[in-house]
N, C-alpha and C positions, 0 to 999 in steps of 0.2 A: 857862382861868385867866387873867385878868387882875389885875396890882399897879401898884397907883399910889399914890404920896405924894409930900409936898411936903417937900422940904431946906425944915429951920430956917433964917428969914428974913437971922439975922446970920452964915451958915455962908457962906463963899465959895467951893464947890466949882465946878472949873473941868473941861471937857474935860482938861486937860493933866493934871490931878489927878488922873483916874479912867486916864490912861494908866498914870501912873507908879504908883501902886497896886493896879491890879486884880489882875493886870495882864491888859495890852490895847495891841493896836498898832493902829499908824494903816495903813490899806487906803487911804483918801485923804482930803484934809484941806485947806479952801479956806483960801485966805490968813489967817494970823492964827487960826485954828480955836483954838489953845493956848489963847486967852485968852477963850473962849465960857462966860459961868457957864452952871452948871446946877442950875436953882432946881425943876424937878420931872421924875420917873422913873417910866413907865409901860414894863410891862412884859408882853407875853405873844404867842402865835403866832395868837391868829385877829384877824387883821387886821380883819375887822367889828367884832372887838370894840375894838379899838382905835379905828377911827375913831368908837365911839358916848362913848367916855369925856367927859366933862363936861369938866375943861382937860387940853391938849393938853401933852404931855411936852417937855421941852425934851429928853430923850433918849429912845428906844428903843430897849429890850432884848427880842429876839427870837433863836428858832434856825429861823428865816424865811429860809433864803440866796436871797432871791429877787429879783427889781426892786419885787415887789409890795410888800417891805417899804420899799424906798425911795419910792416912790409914795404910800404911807399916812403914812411921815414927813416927805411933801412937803405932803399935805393938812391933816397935825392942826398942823402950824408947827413939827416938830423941827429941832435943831440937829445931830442928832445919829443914830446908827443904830449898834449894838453887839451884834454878831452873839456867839453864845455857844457851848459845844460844839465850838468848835474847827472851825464851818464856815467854808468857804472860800466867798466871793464867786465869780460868775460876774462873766466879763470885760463885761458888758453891766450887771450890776446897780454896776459901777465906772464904768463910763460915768454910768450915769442919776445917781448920787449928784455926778458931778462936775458936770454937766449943769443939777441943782437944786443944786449946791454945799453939799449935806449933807455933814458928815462923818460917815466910815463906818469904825467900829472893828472889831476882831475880841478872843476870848478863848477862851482853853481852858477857862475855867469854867461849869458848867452853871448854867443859869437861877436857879434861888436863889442857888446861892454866888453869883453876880454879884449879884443882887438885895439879897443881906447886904453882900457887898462893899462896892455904891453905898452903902448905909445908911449903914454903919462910917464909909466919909469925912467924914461931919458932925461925928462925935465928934474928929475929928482935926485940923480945917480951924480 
């Protein structure tokens, strides 16, 4: 399963914005991350499908805990990587995120509630 749409053009939802409401914490987060908008949200676990998507996410929502997901959001142009499900990063896939200066979120919400989550902040923003 793959989801993808585009945040409303006049919507200003930010990294910091999808913290403070998912909620979702920061695993790591290059300089200044807070203020990274996020204009479109692709989401799902097979990473091929991900890399065929026509535009590329400015975040992705996976329950991927792997480097691989960091690597596919290094190639589609993410800003961003928000692991769902409440998994935990491997001490290597915090590397590679730091390494390509992805930030790399976590939440205890499973794939759609985050998926509705991200939605919901447009109405709010």
């Amino acid at each position: 399963m793959r989801i993808y749409w585009l945040l409303r053009e006049h919507c200003m939802v930010t990294i910091q914005s999808i913290i403070e409401n998912l909620p979702a914490h920061v695993v790591y987060g290059p300089p200044n991350f807070q203020n990274i908008p996020v204009e479109h949200v692709v989401a799902g676990d097979l990473m091929s499908d991900i890399l065929v998507s026509v535009d590329a996410g400015d975040i992705l929502v996976t329950s991927l805990a792997t480097e691989q997901s960091i690597r596919t959001g290094d190639i589609v142009g993410a800003s961003a990587v928000l692991l769902v499900n409440d998994k935990l990063p491997t001490h290597s896939m915090k590397e590679l995120a730091e390494a390509s200066e992805i930030t790399l979120l976590a939440t205890p919400l499973p794939l759609y509630d985050a998926c509705i989550a991200l939605g919901n902040l447009e109405l709010f923003s």
